[in-house]
N, C-alpha and C positions, 0 to 999 in steps of 0.2 A: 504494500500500500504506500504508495509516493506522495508526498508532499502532504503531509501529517503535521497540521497544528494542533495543540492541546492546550486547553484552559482548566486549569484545576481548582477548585475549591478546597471544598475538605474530604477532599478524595480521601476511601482507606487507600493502605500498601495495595501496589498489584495490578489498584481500581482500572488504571489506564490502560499499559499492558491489557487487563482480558476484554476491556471493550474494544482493542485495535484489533486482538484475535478476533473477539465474537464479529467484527464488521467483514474482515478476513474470512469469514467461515461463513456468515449468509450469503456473500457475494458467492462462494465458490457454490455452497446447497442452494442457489437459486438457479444457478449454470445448471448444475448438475443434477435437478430436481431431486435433490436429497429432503423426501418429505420425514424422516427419520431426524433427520437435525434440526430442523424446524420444528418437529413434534416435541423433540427436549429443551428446544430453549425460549420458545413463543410462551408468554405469560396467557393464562387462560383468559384472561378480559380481550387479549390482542384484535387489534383491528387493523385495515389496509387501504387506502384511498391508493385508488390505481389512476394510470393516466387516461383512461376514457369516463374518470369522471366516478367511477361508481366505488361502493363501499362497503367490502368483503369482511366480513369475521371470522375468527381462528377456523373452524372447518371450511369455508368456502377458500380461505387462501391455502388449508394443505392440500385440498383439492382439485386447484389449479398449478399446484409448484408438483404435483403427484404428474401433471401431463408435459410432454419431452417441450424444452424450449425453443423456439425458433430462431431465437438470435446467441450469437457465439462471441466469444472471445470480451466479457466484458471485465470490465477491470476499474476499480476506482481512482477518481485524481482529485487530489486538494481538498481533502478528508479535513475536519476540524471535530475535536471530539471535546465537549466539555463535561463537569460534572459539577452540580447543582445537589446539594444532599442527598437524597436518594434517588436522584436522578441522572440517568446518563445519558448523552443527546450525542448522535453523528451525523453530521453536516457534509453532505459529501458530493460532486460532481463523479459523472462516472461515462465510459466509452464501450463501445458495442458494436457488432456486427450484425449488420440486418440479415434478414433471410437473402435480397438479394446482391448481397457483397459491400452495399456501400454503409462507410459510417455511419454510428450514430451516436447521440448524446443526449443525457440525460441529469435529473438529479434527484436526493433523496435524502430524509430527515426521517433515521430510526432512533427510535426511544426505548431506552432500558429503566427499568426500577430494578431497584436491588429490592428483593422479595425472596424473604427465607433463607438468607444467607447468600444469596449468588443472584446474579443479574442475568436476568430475564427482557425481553423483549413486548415491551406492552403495546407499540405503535410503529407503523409505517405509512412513510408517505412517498409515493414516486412519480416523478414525470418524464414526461419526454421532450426536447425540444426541435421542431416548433411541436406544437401542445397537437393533439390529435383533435377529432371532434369529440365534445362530451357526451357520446352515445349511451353511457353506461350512467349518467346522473340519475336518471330515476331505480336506479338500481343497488337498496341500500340494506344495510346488515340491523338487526334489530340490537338492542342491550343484553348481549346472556349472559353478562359475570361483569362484575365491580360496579353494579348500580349504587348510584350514591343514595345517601341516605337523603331526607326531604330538605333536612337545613343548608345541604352541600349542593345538591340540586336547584332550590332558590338562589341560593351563593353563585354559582357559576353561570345560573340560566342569566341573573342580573350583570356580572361579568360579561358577556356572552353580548347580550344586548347593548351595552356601552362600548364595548370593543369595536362593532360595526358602526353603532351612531357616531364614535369618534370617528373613525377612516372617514364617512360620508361629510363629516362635519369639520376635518382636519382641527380634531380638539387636540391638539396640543398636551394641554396640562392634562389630561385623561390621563396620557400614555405615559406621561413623566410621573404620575402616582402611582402606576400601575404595571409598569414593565420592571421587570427583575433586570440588576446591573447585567446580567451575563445574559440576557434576552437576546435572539437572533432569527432572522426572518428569513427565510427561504423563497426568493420574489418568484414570479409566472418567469421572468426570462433566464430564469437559474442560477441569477447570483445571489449570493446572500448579504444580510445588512446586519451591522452590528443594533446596537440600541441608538446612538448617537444618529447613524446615517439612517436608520426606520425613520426616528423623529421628524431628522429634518424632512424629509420625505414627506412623512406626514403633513408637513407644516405648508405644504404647498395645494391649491386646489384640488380636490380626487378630479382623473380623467372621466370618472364615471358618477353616472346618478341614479336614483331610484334601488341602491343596493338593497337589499334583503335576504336575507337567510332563511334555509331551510331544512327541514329533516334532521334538526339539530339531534346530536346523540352526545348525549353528557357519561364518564366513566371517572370514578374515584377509587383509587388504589392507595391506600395508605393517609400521605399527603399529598398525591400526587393527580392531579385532575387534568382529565383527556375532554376536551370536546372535538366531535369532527361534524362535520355540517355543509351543506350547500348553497352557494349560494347564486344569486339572480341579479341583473342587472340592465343600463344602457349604457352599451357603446356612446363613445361623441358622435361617431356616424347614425346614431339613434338605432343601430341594429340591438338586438338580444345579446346578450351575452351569460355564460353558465362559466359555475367553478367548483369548486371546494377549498375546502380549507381543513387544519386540525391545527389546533392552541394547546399548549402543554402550558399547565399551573400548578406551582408549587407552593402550598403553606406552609410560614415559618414565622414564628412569634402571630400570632393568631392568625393572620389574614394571609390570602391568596395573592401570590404578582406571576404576569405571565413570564414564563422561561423560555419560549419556544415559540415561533408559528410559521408553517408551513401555507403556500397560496397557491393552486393552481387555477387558470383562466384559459379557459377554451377559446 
């Protein structure tokens, strides 16, 4: 794995190292449709936003990784792994072989919880670029493991709703309450943003209006809170526009800030 940044927290011993392996070893069991490696290390809440949009749970993705893959030779580049307490987050661009011969590129933000002594794989998020059509958005995975309880639920569905309203509304001071220092955004054109560059970012008109979300799916793992969701919008060109998203939240000294968020746009 080539061009490996790492941000550490209060990493334990080790913590780096086996998240570099574990990234090392999905890339190879997803070549390789190794649904045996996946079956050991995919956390049982696990879910998947794929790049036609739609959104698999732990059995629909060993499912799909059980059938032979089409594209060959992929391999990651400019990997960034950080670690947020019981969270561990990889940031990563990645290279491929299509079926028919020519390149291709992509990118992906998997999330680990340390659960039960070893770190586990609770979230994936992949694209492709340019982004395929969203043919797969209406096609979504229900909550079968880490439903939050009703006050975590509220907590994040109200998180959840401010997060959007800011993007539409380029709030500013939202994101500066509410982003965790080590926050990093995974944009539609595959690069990623630290907290500073989201901001200013932010701070500039949205290209888009009428956002909305949908299909919101809220999961709580410890202190660790997954939403994945879809969303709707207008192009400047007033066409439609469909995406997804997944926000990784971490509690710590009572309240939730986001550590993570992943964007795709058809």
């Amino acid at each position: 794995m080539g061009n490996t940044t790492v941000e550490k927290g209060h990493a334990r011993a080790n913590d780096v190292q086996t998240l570099e392996q574990l990234n090392r070893s999905y890339v190879r069991a997803a070549q390789a449709s190794d649904v045996r490696w996946f079956d050991e290390n995919l956390a049982a809440c696990f879910m998947a936003s794929n790049p036609d949009g739609s959104l698999v749970d732990r059995a629909g993705f060993l499912d799909r990784i059980g059938r032979p893959n089409p594209s060959t030779n992929m391999a990651p580049v400019n990997t960034r792994i950080r670690i947020v307490g019981d969270v561990g987050i990889i940031d990563s661009g990645f290279h491929y072989t299509k079926p028919d011969g020519q390149d291709g590129v992509g990118h992906y933000t998997d999330v680990y919880g340390f659960l039960e002594g070893r770190w586990r794989c609770i979230s994936a998020h992949f694209a492709l670029r340019p982004a395929p059509p969203q043919i797969g958005a209406t096609k979504t995975a229900d909550v079968a493991a880490a439903a939050p309880t009703p006050a975590d639920h509220t907590a994040l569905t109200d998180l959840n709703h401010h997060y959007i309203r800011s993007v539409q509304e380029s709030d500013v001071r939202w994101f500066d309450a509410n982003l965790a220092p080590e926050f990093v955004n995974g944009n539609s054109d595959g690069s990623f943003s630290d907290r500073a560059a989201f901001i200013a970012v932010i701070g500039k008109p949205s290209p888009v209006s009428n956002l909305r979300v949908e299909d919101v799916r809220i999961q709580v793992v410890g202190d660790i809170g997954i939403i994945h969701a879809r969303t709707a919008y207008t192009k400047p060109d007033g066409q439609v526009g469909t995406g997804r998203y997944t926000d990784i939240w971490w509690r710590a000294d009572g309240r939730w800030r986001c550590v993570s968020a992943h964007v795709t746009r058809g």
